[in-house]
C-alpha positions as CSV (number, residue, x, y, z in Angstrom):
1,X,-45.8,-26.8,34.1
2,X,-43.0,-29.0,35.6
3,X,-42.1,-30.2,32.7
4,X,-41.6,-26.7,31.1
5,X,-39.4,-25.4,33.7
6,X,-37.7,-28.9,33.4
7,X,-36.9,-27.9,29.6
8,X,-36.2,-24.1,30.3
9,X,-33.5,-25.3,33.1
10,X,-32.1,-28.1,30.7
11,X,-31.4,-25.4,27.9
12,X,-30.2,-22.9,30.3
13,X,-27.6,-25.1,30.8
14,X,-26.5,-26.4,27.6
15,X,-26.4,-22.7,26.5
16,X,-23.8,-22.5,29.6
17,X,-21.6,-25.6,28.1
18,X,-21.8,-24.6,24.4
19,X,-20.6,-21.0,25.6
20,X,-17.9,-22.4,27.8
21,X,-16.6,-24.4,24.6
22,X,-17.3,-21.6,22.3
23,X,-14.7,-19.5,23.6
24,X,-11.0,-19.5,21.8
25,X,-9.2,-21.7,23.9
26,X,-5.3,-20.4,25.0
27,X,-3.0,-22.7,26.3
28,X,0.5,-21.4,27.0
29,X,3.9,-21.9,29.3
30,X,5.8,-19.7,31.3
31,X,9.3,-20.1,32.7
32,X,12.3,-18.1,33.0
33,X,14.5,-17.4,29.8
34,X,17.9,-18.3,31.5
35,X,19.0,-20.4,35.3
36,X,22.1,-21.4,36.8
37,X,23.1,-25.2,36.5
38,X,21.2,-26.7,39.9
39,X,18.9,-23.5,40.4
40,X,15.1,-24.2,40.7
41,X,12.4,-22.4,39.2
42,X,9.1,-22.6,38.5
43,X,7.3,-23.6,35.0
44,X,3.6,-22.9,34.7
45,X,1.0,-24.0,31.9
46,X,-1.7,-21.9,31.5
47,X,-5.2,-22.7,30.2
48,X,-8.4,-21.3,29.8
49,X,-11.1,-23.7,29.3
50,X,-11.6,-26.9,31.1
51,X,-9.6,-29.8,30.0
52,X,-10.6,-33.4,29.7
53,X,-7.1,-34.8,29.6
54,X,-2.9,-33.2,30.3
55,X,-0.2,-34.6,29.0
56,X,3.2,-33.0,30.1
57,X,6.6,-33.2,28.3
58,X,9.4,-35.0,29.2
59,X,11.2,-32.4,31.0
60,X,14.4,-33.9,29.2
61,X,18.0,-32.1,31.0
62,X,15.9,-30.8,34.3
63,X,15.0,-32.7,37.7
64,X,11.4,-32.4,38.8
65,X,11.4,-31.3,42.4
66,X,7.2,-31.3,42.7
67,X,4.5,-31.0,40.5
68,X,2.2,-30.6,38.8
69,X,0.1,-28.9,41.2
70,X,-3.2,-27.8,39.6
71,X,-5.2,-24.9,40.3
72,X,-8.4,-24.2,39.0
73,X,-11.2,-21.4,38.9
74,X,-13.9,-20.4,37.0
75,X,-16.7,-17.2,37.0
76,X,-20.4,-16.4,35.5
77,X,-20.7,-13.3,33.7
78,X,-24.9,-12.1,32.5
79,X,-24.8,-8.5,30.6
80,X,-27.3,-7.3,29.4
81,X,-28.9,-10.6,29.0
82,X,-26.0,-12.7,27.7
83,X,-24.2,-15.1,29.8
84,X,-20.1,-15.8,29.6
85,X,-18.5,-18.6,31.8
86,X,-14.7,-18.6,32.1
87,X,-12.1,-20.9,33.2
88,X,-8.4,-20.8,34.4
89,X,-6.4,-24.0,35.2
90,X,-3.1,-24.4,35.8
91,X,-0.6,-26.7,36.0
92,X,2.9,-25.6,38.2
93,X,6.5,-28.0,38.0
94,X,9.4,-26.9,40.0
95,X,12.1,-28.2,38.0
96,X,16.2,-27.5,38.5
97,X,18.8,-28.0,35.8
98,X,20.8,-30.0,35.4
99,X,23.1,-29.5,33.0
100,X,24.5,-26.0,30.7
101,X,23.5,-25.0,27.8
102,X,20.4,-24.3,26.2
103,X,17.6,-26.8,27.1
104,X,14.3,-27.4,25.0
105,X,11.2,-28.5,26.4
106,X,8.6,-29.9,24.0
107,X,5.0,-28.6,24.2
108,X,2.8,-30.0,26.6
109,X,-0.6,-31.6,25.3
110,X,-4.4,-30.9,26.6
111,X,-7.6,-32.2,25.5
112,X,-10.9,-29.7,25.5
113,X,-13.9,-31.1,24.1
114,X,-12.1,-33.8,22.2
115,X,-9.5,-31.6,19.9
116,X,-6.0,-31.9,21.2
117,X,-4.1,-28.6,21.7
118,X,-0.3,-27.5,22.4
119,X,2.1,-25.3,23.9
120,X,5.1,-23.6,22.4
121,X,8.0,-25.3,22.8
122,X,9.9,-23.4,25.8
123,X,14.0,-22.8,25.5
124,X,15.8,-21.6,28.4
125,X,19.3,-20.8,29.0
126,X,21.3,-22.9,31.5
127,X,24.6,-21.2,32.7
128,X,27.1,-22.6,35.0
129,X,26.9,-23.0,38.6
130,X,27.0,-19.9,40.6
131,X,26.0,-17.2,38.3
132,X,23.2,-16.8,40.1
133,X,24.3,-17.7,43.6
134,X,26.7,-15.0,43.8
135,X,24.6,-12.2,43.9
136,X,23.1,-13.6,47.0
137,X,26.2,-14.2,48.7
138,X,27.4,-10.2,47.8
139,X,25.0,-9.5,49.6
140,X,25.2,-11.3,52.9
141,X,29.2,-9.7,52.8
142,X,29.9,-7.3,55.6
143,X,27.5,-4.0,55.3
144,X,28.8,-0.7,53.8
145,X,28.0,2.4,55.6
146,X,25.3,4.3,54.1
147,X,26.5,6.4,51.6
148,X,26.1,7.0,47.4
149,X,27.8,3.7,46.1
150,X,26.7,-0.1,46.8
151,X,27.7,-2.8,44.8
152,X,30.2,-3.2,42.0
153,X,29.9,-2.1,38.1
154,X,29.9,-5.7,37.6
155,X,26.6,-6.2,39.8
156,X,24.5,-3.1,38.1
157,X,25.2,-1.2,35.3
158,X,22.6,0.9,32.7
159,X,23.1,0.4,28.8
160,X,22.1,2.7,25.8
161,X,21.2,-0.3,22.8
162,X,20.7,0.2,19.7
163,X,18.8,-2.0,16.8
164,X,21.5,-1.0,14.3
165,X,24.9,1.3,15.0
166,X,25.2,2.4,11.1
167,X,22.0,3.9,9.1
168,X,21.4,6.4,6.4
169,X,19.7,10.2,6.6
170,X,16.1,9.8,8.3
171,X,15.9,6.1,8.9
172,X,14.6,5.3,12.2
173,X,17.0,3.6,14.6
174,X,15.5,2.2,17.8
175,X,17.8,3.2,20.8
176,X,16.7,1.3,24.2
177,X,17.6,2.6,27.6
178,X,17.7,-0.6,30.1
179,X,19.4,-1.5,33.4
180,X,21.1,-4.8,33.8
181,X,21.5,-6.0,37.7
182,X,22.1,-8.6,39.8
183,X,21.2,-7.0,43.4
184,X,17.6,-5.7,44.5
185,X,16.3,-2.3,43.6
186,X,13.9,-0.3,46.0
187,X,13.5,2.6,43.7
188,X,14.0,5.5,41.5
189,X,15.9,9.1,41.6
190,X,17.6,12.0,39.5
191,X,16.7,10.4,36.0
192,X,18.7,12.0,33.1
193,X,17.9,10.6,30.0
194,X,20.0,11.8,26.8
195,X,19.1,14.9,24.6
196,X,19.9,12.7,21.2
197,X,21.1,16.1,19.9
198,X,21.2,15.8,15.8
199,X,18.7,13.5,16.1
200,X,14.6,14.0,16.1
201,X,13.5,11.8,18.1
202,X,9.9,9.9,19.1
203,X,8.8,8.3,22.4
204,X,7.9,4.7,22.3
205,X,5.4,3.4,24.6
206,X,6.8,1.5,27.4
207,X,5.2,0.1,30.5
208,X,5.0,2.5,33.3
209,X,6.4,-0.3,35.8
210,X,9.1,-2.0,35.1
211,X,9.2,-5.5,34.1
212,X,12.8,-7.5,35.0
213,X,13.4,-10.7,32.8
214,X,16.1,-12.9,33.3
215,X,19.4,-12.6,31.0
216,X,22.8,-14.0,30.2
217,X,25.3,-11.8,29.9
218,X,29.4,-13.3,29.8
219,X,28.0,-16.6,31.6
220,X,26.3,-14.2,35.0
221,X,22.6,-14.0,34.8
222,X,21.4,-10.0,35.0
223,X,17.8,-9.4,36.0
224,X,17.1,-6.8,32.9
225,X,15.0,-3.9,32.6
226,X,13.3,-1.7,29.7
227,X,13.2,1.9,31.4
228,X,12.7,4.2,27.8
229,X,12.6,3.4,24.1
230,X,13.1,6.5,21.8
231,X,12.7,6.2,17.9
232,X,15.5,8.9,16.3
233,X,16.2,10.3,13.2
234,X,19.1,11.1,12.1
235,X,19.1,14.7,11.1
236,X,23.2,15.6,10.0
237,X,25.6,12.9,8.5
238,X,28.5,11.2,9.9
239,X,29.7,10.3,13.7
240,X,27.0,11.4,15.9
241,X,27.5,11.3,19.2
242,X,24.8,10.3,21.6
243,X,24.6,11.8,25.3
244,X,24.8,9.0,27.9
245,X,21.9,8.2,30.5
246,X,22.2,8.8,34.1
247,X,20.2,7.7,36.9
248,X,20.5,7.7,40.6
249,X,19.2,4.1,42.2
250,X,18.1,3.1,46.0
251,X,19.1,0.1,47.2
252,X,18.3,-1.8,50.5
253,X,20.9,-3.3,52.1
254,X,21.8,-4.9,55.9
255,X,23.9,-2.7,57.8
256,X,24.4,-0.5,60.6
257,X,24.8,-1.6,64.4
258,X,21.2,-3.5,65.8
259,X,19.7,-1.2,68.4
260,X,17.8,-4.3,69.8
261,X,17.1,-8.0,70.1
262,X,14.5,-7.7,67.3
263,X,17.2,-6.3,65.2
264,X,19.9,-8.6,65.9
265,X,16.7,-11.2,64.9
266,X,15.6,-9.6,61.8
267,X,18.7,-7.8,60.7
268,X,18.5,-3.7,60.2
269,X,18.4,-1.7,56.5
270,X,19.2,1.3,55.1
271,X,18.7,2.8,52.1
272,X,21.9,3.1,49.9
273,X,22.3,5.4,46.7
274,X,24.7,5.0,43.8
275,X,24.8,6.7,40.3
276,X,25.0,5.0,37.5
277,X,25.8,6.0,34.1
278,X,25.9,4.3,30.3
279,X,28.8,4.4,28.1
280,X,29.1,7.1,25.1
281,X,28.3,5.5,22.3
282,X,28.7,7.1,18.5
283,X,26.3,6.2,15.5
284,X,27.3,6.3,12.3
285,X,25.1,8.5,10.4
286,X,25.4,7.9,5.8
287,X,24.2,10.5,3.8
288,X,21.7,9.8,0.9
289,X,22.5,9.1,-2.2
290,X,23.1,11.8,-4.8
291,X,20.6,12.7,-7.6
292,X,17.3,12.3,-6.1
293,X,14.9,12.5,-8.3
294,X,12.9,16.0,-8.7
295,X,9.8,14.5,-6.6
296,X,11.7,13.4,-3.7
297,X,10.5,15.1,-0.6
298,X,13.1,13.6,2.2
299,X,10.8,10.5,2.5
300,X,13.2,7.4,4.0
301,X,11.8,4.1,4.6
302,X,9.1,1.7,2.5
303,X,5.5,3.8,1.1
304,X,2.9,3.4,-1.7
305,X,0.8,6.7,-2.8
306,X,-3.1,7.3,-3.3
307,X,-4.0,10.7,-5.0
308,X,-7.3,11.0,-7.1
309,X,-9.4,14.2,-6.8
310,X,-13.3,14.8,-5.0
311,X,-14.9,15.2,-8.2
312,X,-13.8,14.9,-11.9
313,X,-17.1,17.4,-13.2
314,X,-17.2,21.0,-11.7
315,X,-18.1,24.6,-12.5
316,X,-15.9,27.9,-12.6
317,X,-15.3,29.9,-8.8
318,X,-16.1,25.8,-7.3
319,X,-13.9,24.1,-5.3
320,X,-12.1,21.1,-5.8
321,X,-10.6,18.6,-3.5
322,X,-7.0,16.8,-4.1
323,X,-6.6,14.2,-1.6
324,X,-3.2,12.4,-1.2
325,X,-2.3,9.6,0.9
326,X,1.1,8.3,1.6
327,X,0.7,5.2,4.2
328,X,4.0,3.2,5.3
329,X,6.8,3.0,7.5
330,X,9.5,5.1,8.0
331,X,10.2,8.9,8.5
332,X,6.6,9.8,8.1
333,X,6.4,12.4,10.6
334,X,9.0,14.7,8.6
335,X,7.8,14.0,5.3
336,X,7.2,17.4,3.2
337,X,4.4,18.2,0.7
338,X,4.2,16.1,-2.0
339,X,4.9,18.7,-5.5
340,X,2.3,19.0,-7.7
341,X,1.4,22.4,-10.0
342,X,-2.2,22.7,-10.9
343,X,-3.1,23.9,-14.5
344,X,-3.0,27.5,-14.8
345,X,-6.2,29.7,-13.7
346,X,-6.5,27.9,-11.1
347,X,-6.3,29.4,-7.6
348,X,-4.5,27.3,-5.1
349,X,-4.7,27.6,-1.5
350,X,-2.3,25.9,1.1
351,X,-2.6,22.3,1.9
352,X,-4.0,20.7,4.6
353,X,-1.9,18.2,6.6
354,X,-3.0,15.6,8.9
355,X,-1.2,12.2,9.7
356,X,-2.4,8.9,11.4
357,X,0.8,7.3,12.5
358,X,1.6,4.4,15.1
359,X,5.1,4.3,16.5
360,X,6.4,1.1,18.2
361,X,9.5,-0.8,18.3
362,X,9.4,-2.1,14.9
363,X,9.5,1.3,13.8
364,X,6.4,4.8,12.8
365,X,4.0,3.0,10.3
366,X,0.7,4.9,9.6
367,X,-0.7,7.3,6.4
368,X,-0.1,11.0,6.4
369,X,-2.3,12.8,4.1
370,X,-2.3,15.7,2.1
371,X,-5.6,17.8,0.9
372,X,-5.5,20.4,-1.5
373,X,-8.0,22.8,-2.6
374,X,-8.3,24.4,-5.5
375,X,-10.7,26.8,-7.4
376,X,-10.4,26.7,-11.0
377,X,-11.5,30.2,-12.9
378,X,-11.7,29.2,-16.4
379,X,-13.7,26.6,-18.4
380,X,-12.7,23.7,-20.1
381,X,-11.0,20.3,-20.0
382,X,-8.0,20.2,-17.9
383,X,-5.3,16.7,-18.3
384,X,-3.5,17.1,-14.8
385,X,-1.0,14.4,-15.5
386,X,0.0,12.2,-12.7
387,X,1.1,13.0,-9.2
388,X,5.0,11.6,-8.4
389,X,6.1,11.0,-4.9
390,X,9.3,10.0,-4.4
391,X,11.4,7.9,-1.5
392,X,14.6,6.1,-0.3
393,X,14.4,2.7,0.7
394,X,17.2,1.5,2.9
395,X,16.7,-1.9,2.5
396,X,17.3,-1.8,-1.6
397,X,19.8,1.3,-1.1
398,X,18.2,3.0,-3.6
399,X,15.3,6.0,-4.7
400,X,12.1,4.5,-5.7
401,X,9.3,6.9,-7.5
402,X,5.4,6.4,-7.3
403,X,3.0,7.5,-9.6
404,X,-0.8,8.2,-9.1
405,X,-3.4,7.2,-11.6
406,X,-3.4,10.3,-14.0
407,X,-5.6,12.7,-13.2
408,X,-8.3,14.5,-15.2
409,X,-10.8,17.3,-14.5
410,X,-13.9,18.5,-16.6
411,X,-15.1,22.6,-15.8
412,X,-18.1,24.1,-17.3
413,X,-18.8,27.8,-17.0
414,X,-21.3,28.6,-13.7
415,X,-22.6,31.5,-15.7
416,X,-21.5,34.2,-13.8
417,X,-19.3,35.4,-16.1
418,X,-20.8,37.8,-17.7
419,X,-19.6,39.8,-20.2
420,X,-18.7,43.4,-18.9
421,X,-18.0,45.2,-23.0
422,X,-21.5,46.6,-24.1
423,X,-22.5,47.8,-27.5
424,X,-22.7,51.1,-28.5
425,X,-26.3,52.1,-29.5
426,X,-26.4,53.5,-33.3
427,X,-27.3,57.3,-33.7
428,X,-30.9,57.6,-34.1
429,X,-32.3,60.0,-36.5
430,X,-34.8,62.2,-36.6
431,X,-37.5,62.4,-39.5
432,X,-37.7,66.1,-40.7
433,X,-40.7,67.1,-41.8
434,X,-41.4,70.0,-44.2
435,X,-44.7,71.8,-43.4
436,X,-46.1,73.5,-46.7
437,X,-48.2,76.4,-46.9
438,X,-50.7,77.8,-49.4
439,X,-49.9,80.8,-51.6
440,X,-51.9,83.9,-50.9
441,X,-53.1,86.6,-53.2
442,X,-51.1,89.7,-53.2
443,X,-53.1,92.7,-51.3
444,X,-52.5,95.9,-53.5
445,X,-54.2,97.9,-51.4
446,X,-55.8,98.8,-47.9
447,X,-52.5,97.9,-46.3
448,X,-49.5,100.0,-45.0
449,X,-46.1,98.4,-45.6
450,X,-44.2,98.2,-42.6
451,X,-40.7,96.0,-41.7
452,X,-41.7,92.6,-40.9
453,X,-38.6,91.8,-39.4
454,X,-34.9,92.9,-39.5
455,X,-32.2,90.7,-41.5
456,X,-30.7,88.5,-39.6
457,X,-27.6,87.9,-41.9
458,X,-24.6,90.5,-41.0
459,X,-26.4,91.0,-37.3
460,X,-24.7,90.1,-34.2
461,X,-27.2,87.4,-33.5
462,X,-25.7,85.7,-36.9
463,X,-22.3,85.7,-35.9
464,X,-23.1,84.4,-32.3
465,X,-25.0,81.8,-34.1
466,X,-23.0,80.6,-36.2
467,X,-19.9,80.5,-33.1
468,X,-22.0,78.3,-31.5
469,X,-23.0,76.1,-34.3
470,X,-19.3,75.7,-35.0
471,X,-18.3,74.5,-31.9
472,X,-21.9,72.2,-31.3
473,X,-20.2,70.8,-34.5
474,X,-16.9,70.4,-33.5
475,X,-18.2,68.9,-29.9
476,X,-20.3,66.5,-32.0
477,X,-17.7,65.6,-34.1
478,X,-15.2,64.7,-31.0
479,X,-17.9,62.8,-29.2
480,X,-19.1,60.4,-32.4
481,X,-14.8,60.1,-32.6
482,X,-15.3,58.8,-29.1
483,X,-18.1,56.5,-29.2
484,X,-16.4,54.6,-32.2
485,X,-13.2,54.3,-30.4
486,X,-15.4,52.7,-27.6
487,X,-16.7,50.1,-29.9
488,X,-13.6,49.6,-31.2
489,X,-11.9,48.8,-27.5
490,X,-13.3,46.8,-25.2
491,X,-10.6,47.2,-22.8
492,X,-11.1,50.7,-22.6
493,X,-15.2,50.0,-22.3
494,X,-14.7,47.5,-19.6
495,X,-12.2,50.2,-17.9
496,X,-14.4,53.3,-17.8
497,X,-17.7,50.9,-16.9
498,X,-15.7,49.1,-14.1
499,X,-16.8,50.7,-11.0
500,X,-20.6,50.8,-12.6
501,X,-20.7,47.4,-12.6
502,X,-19.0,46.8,-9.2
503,X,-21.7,49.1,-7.9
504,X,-24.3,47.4,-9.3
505,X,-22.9,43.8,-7.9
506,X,-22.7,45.1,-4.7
507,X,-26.5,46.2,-4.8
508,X,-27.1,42.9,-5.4
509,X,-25.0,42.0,-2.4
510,X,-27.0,43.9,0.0
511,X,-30.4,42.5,-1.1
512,X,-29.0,39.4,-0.6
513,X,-28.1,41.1,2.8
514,X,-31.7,42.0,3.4
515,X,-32.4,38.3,2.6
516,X,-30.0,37.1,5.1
517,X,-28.9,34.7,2.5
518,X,-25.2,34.4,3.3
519,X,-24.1,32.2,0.3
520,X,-25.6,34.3,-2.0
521,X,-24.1,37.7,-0.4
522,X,-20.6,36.8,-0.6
523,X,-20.8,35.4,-4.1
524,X,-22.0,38.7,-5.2
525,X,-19.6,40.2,-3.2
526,X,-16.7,38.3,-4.6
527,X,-17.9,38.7,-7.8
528,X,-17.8,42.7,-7.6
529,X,-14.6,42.5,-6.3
530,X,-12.8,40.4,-8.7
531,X,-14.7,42.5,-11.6
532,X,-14.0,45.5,-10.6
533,X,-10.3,44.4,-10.9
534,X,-10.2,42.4,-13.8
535,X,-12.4,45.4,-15.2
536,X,-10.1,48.2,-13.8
537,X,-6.8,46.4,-14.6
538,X,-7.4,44.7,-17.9
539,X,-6.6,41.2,-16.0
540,X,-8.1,38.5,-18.2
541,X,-10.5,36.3,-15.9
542,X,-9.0,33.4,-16.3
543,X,-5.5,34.6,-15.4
544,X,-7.2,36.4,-12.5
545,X,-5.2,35.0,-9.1
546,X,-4.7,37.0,-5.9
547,X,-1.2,37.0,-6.3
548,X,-1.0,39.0,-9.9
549,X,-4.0,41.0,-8.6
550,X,-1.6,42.5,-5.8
551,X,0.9,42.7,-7.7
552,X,-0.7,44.5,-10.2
553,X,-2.7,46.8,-7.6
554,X,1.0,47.8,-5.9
555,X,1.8,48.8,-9.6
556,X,-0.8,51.2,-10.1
557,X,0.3,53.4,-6.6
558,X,-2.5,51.6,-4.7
559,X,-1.2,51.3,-0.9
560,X,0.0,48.2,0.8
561,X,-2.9,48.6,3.0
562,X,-5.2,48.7,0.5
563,X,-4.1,45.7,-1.2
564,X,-4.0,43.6,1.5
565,X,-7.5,44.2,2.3
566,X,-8.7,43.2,-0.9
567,X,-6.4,39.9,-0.2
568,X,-8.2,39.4,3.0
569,X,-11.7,40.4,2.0
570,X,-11.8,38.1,-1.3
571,X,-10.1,34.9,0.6
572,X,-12.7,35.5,3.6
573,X,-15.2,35.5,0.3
574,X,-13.8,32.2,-0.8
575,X,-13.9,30.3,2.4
576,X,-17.3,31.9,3.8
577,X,-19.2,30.0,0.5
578,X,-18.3,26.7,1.9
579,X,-18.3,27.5,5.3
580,X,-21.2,28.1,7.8
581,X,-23.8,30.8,8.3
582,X,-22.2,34.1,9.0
583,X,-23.9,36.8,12.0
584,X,-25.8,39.7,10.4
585,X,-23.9,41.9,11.8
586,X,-20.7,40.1,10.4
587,X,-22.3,40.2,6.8
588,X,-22.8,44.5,7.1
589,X,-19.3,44.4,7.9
590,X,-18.1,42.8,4.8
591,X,-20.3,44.9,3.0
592,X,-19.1,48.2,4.2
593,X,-15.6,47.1,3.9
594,X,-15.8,45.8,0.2
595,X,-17.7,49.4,-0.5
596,X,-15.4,51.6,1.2
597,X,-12.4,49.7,-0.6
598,X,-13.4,50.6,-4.2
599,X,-14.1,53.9,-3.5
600,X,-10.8,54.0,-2.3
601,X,-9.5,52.0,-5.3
602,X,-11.7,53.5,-8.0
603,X,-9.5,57.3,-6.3
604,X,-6.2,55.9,-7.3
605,X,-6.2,54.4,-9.7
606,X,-5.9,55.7,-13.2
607,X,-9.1,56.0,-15.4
């Protein structure tokens, strides 16, 4: 038993090591980026993992004051049943320069688990003597009375800064709003940042506090801080001026008479406010080059294109999905619709938009993509072409055009469309039969002759008789005219039958209503509808859109009001097929409407 709890602890803790050594080990340097000749500061190697051997750098153009002192720590983590161990060591010089100029120090070298590993070299500025002395001595100068102004513009300022100061039409500049000073800040007040009018403009994440690093500026080292980073786009051509930044800072300073013995010790403060504002500054704004190509959308920047569609194999009155992606950097947030006409008889609803996009300081870089549906109404085997997106790039000065893989599409007949002209029946006839009768002998006597019947030729009944045969004739003759003029013109058939048929679809709709099966409901629906006006108006079905439909229906005296209902019904048709499960009550509704509607219709327009 010993012995297993012997073995248990022995692999417990190897498990411990080999996770300790597993973990990517980080070994880096920190030190200010610019000191004053005889200044000290602090440079501090970091590491992560526990180091068998450290070898520093020569530390060539500094003196070492002290160091290295080396700090150490380490912590067990167990979640959910796994186990992490982490290390910090550390490894501090304070060093003072010793010369100007800018100094080098080579990477330091540690050891872990017998593989050698090294810092980046680190290169800091060295300025001359007093750069950075003087802002302490400003300081310690008589007090000013409290009031909005401390210091000097050559102790604090603000600056607007720009990654470039000339750019074309939509290509991003990166404009940074920081404050440069050499005296200590307490806080914050009255921030005004520019409008960038002429410009659309995107926010940049920035830190919430703000982080000073150490600068050269003219030979005086500035403590420097990024308040706001904007992304613009430059919307109008030419010299644009840019709006400068304002901001009210508090400053603590020594002043005012000492009320006590403690204050005369310690020194009194008082808060001290002073405005400062950045320069004006003017961009220069090109224009694009002229003749864009016919595909060119107002995309600026560097892109590549993606279009193919959902499916390459459908039926008539199905939708189809055309998905574009445009992924790159740039403008992407005011890039338009890419062009792209769909064969006709197809019925084309508006796209769908929706972008992923990252913006940063090196610029927006994501995809924004692009869906668009489509129902296609007619059969047959459709070459789409290719889809051409077009786009400036600044960097080659010049317009650069994309083409998708062509694009194809295969549509079968769903069956539905049924044909709405129906035959004539031929004229039956009717068999006439003769019935004979035998011949009698001739009585000559034992009978008394009497009239059998009057004449009916020359009587009134004849006349009347043969008036009404006349016109049974001429009514018979007129209706066979009409019957072959309805064979002979399907139109007219399809015309006269139109609201028949739309009647019997929408019986159809409401046992599907009875049924509560939705998708079947509104396809019978939508198919009375659309046949009652392809039937009505003589609108082939596969030039049948909603557009010409309204047109068409304005045409014939049928009311605005009217016509946009059948708009809205049939598009609430199209998108309830793909969409879910309608309420009952919702389903009666539609029925009622489409009903009521050509009734309506079927009243004003022309038979």
């Amino acid at each position: 038993m010993h012995r297993k709890q012997f073995i248990a602890i022995v692999l417990f803790l190897a498990s411990c090591v080999s996770l300790a050594v597993a973990q990517d080990v980080e070994f880096t340097a920190t030190a200010p980026n610019v000191v004053a000749v005889g200044e000290q500061f602090r440079l501090t190697y970091m590491l992560n993992a526990r180091p068998q051997e450290f070898r520093p750098p020569s530390f060539e153009g500094f003196y070492i004051l002290a160091g290295p002192s080396t700090s150490s720590s380490s912590s067990v983590q167990i979640i959910n049943g796994q186990m992490t161990q982490t290390y910090e060591y550390s490894y501090t010089y304070i060093l003072e320069a010793t010369a100007e100029g800018k100094m080098t120090i080579d990477p330091a070298t540690v050891t872990v688990s017998k593989k050698e590993y090294k810092t980046q070299p680190v290169t800091i500025e060295v300025v001359r003597s007093g750069a950075a002395g003087q802002q302490q001595s400003r300081q310690q100068r008589q007090p000013e009375s409290a009031g909005t102004q401390a210091g000097s513009d050559e102790d604090i300022f603000v600056a607007i800064e720009y990654d470039r100061q000339t750019a074309y039409r939509g290509q991003p500049i990166l404009a940074t709003v920081k404050i440069y000073t050499r005296q200590n800040i307490s806080g914050f007040d009255e921030v005004k940042f520019p409008s960038f009018n002429g410009f659309w403009s995107q926010d940049v994440e920035t830190p919430s506090h703000v982080e000073f690093q150490r600068v050269n500026i003219n030979g005086k080292i500035y403590n420097s801080g990024v308040l706001k980073k904007y992304l613009l786009f430059a919307q109008r051509t030419g010299d644009v001026p840019v709006d400068p930044f304002e901001i009210v800072i508090l400053m603590q300073q020594r002043g005012g008479r000492p009320q006590s013995m403690f204050d005369e010790f310690f020194g009194t403060y008082q808060t001290v406010r002073r405005r400062l504002v950045s320069k004006p500054t003017v961009l220069k704004i090109r224009d694009l080059p002229p003749n864009a190509p016919a595909s060119f959308t107002g995309a600026v920047g560097h892109y590549n294109l993606e279009a193919s569609l959902d499916k390459t194999e459908a039926k008539t009155n199905e939708a189809i999905n055309l998905k574009v992606r445009v992924a790159g950097s740039g403008n992407l947030r005011l890039i338009e619709t890419p062009k792209f006409t769909f064969p006709a008889g197809f019925e084309v609803f508006d796209p769908k938009t929706t972008d992923r996009i990252n913006t940063t300081s090196q610029g927006a870089s994501g995809s924004k993509n692009f869906e668009f549906v489509a129902i296609p109404r007619a059969p047959g085997n459709f070459d789409m072409g290719t889809l051409e997106f077009s786009y400036f790039d600044p960097a080659q000065e010049k317009y650069i055009t994309l083409r998708s893989k062509p694009l194809s599409l295969k549509v079968e007949a769903d069956g539905s469309e049924q044909s709405t002209m129906q035959m004539v029946g031929s004229f039956g006839k009717e068999d006439i039969r003769f019935i004979g009768q035998d011949i009698r002998f001739i009585k000559t006597e034992g009978f008394t002759l009497a009239t059998a019947y009057t004449l009916l030729f020359g009587s009134t009944k004849f006349f009347v008789i043969i008036i009404l045969a006349i016109l049974a004739f001429v009514g018979l003759f007129f209706w066979i005219s009409y019957q072959l003029k309805l064979r002979g013109n399907a139109t007219l058939v399809r015309t006269k039958k139109a609201n028949k048929m739309a009647r019997k679809r929408l019986k159809q709709a409401q046992r599907h209503l009875g049924e509560a099966n939705s998708e079947k409901f509104y396809e019978e629906l939508l198919k009375a509808l659309w046949g009652y006006v392809s039937d009505k108006l003589s609108i082939p079905v596969a030039n049948l859109t909603s557009e010409n439909a309204r047109d068409t229906l304005l045409a014939h005296n049928v009311s605005v009001d009217d016509t946009e209902e059948f708009a809205h019904i049939v598009s609430l048709c199209e998108y309830a097929r793909y969409a879910p499960a309608s309420e009952q009550h919702q389903l009666h509704e539609q029925y009622e409407r489409a009903l009521a509607l050509i009734i309506r219709l079927d009243g004003v327009i022309e038979k």
